[in-house]
N, C-alpha and C positions, 0 to 999 in steps of 0.2 A: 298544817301543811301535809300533805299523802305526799310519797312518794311509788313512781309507776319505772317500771323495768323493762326496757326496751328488747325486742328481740338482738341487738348488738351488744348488752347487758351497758345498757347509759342506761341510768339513774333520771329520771323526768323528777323536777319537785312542782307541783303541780296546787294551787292554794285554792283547795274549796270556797264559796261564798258562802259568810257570814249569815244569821239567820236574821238581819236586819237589811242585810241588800239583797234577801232574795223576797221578803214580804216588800221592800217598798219595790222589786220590780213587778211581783205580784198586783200589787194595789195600780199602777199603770195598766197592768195588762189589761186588768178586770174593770179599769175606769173607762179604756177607750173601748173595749168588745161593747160594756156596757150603750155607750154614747152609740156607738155605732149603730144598733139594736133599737134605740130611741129613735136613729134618723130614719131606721129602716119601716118602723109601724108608724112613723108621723105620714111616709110615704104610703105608704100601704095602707090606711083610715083616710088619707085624702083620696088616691087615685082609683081604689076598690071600695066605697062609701055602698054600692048599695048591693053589695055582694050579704047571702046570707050568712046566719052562725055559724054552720059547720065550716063551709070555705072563709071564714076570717082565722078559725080558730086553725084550721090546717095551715095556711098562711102566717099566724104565728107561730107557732109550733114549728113548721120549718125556719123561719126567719131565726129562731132561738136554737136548733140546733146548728144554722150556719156561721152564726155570731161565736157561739161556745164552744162546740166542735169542730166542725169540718174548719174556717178559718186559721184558727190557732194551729191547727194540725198541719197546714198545708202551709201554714208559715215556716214554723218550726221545722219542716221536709227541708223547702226549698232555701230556707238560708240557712238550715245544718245547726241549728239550735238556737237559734237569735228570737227575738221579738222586739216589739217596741219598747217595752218595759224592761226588759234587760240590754238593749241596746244605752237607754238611760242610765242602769244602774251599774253598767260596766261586767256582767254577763253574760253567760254563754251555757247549753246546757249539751254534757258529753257523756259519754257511756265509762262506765265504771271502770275499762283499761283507757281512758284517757282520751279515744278515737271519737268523730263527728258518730250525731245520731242517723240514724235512717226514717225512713218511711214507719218502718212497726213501732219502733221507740215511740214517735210523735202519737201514733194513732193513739198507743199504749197509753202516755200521760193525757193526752185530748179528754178517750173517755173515760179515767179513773178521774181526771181533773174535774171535770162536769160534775160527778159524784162528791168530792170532796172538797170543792171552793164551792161551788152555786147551791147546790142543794143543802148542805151544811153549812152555807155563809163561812165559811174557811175555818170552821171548825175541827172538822178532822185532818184538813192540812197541817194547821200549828199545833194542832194534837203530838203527830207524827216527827214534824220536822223537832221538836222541842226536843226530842228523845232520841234522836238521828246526830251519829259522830259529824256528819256532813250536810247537815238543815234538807234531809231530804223528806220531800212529802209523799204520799203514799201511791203518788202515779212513780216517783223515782225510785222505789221500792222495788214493785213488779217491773215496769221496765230497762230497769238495771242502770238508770243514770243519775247523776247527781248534775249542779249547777256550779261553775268555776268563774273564778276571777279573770275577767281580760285581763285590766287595769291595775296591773300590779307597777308599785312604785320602782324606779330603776337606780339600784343602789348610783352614788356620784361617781365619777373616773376616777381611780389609782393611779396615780403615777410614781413611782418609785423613782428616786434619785439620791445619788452618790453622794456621801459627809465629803466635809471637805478634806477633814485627814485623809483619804483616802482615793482623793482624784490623783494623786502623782502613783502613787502603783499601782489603780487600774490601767492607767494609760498605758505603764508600759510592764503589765502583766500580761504571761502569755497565756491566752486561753485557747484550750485544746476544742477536739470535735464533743463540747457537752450531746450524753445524749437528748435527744426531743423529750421523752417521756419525761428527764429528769429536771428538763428546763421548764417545762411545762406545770409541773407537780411545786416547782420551784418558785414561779408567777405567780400562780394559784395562790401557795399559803403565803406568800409578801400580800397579794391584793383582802385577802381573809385572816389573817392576823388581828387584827384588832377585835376580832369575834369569837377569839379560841381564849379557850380557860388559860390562865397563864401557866398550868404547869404543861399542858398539852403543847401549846406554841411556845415553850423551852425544849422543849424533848423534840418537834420535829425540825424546829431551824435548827438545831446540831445535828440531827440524822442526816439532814438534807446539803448542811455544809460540808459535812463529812464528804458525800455523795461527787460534789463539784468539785471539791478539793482536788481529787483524781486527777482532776483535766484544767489543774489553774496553775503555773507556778511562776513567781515563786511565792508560799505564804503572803498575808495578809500582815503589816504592822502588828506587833504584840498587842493585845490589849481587842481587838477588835472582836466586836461580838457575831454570834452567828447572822443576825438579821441585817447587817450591817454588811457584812459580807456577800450573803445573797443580793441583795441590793444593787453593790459596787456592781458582780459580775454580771448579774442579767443587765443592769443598763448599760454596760461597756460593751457587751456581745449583740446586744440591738443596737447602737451606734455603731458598730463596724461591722454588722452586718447591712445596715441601711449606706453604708459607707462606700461596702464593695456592691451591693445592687444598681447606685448612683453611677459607679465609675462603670458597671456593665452595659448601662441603658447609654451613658455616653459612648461609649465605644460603639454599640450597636449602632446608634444616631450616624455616627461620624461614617461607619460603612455602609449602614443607605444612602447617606448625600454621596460619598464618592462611587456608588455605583450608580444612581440616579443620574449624575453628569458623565460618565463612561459613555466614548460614539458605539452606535450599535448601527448595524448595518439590515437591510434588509432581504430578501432572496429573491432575484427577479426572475422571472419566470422567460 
């Protein structure tokens, strides 16, 4: 996994493809350009049959640069890195801070590609890509892109919920103005906890309770641990904050229907 640095300094974790989903989206590519190419000279030997050598052979020849270059290339333009074979393999091909490709990128890989899939039977590709932090081939070399994961799995929902020790003095604990960043930082590692080293996720749910402590009182029953704690108050502070939004939207409700049936009058001229 790279991670990319946003002009806002966000963090992007961004998961390169594998060097086995980017050859099998390769082997698509090169199966349908292939076939294409097939349908193209079966037409072209029936409909130009009594055309001479030079004009067949200039006819293929363009037919093969349209199949292996120009196509791929004007694919890749206009849908910003896609193809068919990476549309299958759950792909997409981006520039090296992370952004869609352009026009030069594509031409870039089109014709190093030509060189290094067809003419090398993909030999110098998996040359390349084998030795590449990121399976990249030697068009994504020179033009500064590699190939990325759409299809990333989406971790399951978190839900955090209150022990039961501890539902009678959430309820009537006063919780102050937590700041955001800290309720934020606070959700975070409750939903990411089970992925931190245990000494790391001891040291920051104390930091962190410490942090809330501030704005909660009064204490927590003896005995209650930091995770436990964070827990209690972030779900009792989303419950009465979805508590008092409820009772806003009603109120507001309640003042357009009595202004809706208020008489109004009109100005006659």
């Amino acid at each position: 996994m790279s991670s990319i640095i946003t002009g806002e300094a966000v963090v992007l974790e961004l998961r390169p493809a594998s060097f086995a989903a980017r050859a099998l989206g390769l082997i698509l590519d090169v199966a349908a350009n292939v076939l294409l190419l097939t349908v193209m000279m079966t037409v072209i030997s029936s409909a130009f049959s009594d055309l001479d050598g030079a004009a067949a052979r200039a006819l293929v020849l363009v037919s093969v640069v349209f199949c292996f270059v120009i196509l791929p290339v004007a694919v890749e333009t206009l849908t910003r890195g896609l193809s068919l074979g990476k549309l299958a393999a759950g792909l997409r091909i981006v520039r090296d801070d992370g952004g869609a490709i352009r026009f030069r990128h594509a031409v870039i890989r089109g014709l190093v590609g030509f060189l290094e899939i067809y003419l090398t039977f993909g030999g110098l590709a998996i040359a390349v890509a084998l030795f590449s932090g990121k399976s990249k081939r030697l068009g994504d070399v020179v033009a500064g892109t590699y190939s990325l994961r759409r299809r990333v799995p989406a971790d399951p929902p978190f839900v955090p919920f209150v022990q039961p020790h501890l539902r009678a003095w959430a309820a009537l604990a006063d919780i102050g103005r937590i700041p955001d960043a800290v309720a934020r930082r606070a959700g975070q590692f409750i939903r990411q906890a089970g992925r931190m080293s245990p000494a790391s996720r001891a040291s920051m749910a104390a930091s962190l309770a410490t942090e809330v402590s501030a704005c909660v009182a009064p204490q927590p029953p003896a005995g209650t641990g930091p995770e436990e704690y964070l827990a209690a108050v972030l779900v009792e502070r989303r419950e009465r904050e979805l508590a008092r939004l409820s009772r806003a939207r009603t109120r507001s409700t309640g003042v357009g229907e009595r202004l809706h049936h208020l008489p109004y009058s009109r100005d006659t001229p």
